[in-house]
C-alpha positions as CSV (number, residue, x, y, z in Angstrom):
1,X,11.9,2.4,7.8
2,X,13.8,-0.5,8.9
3,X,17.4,-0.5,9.6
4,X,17.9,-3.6,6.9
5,X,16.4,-5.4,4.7
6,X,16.4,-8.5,6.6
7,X,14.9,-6.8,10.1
8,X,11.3,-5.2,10.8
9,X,12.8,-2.8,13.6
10,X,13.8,0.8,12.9
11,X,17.0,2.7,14.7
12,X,14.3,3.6,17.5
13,X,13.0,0.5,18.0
14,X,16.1,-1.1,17.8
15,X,17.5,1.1,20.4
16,X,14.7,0.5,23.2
17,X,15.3,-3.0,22.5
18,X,19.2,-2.7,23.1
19,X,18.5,-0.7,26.4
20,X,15.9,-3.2,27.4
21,X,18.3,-6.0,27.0
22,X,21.0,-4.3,29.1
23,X,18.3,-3.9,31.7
24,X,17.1,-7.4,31.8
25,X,20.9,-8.6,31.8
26,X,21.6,-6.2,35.0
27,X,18.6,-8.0,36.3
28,X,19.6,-11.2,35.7
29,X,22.9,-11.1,37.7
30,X,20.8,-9.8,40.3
31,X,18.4,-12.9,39.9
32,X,15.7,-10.6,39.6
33,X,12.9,-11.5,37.0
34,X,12.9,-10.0,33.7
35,X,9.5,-11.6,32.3
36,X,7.9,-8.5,32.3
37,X,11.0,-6.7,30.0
38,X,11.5,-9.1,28.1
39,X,7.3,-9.5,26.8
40,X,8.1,-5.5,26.2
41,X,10.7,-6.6,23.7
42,X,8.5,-9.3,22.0
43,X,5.8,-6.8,21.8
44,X,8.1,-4.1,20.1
45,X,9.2,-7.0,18.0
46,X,5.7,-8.1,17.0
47,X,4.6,-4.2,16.6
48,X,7.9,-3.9,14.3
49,X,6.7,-7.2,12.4
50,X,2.9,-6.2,11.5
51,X,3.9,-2.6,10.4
52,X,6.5,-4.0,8.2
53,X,3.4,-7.0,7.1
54,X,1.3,-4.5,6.0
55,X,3.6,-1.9,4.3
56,X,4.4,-5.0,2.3
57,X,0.4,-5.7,1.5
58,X,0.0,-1.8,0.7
59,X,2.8,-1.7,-1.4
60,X,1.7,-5.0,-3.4
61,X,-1.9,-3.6,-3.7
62,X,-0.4,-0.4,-5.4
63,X,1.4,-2.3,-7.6
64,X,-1.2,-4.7,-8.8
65,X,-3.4,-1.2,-9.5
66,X,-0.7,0.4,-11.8
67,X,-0.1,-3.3,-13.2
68,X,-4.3,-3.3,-13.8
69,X,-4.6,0.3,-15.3
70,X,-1.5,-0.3,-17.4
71,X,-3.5,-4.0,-19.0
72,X,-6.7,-1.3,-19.5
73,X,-5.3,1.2,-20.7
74,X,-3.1,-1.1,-23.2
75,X,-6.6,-2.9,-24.2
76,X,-8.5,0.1,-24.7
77,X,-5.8,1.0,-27.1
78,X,-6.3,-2.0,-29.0
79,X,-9.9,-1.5,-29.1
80,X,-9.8,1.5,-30.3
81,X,-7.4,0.7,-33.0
82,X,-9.6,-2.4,-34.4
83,X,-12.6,-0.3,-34.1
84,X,-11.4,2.6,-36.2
85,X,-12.3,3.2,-39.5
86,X,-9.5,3.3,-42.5
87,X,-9.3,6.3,-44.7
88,X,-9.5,4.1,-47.8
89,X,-13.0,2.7,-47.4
């Protein structure tokens, strides 16, 4: 679950990111390279990014199958009514 609504990463991701950032800033004043931590952090980003994409998609599919059993049942209904025969007849 995401810490926000406006971020993909959860409190775990989030916190290997923070510890991979002080890394690659102690690296930096060492004027070390970082390129390798830093693609970690745009892969836990991106990893973050299509779990959150396709929570979204699963939660929209379930919702468009209630929405479409709702509209059947609803229309059986109807037919059912129309199709029923009156007492008076």
């Amino acid at each position: 679950m995401p810490i926000t609504d406006r971020d993909d990463v959860n409190a775990f991701e989030a916190a290997q990111i923070i510890a991979l950032a002080g890394r690659i800033a102690h690296r930096e004043a060492r004027g070390k390279s970082t390129a390798d931590l830093e693609e970690r952090v745009e892969r836990l980003l991106q990893k973050a990014a299509d779990r959150e994409t396709d929570k979204a998609l699963i939660r929209r599919a379930a919702q468009e199958a209630a929405h479409a059993a709702r509209f059947e049942a609803q229309k059986q209904k109807a037919i059912d009514r129309a199709t029923k025969k009156t007492g008076w007849w």
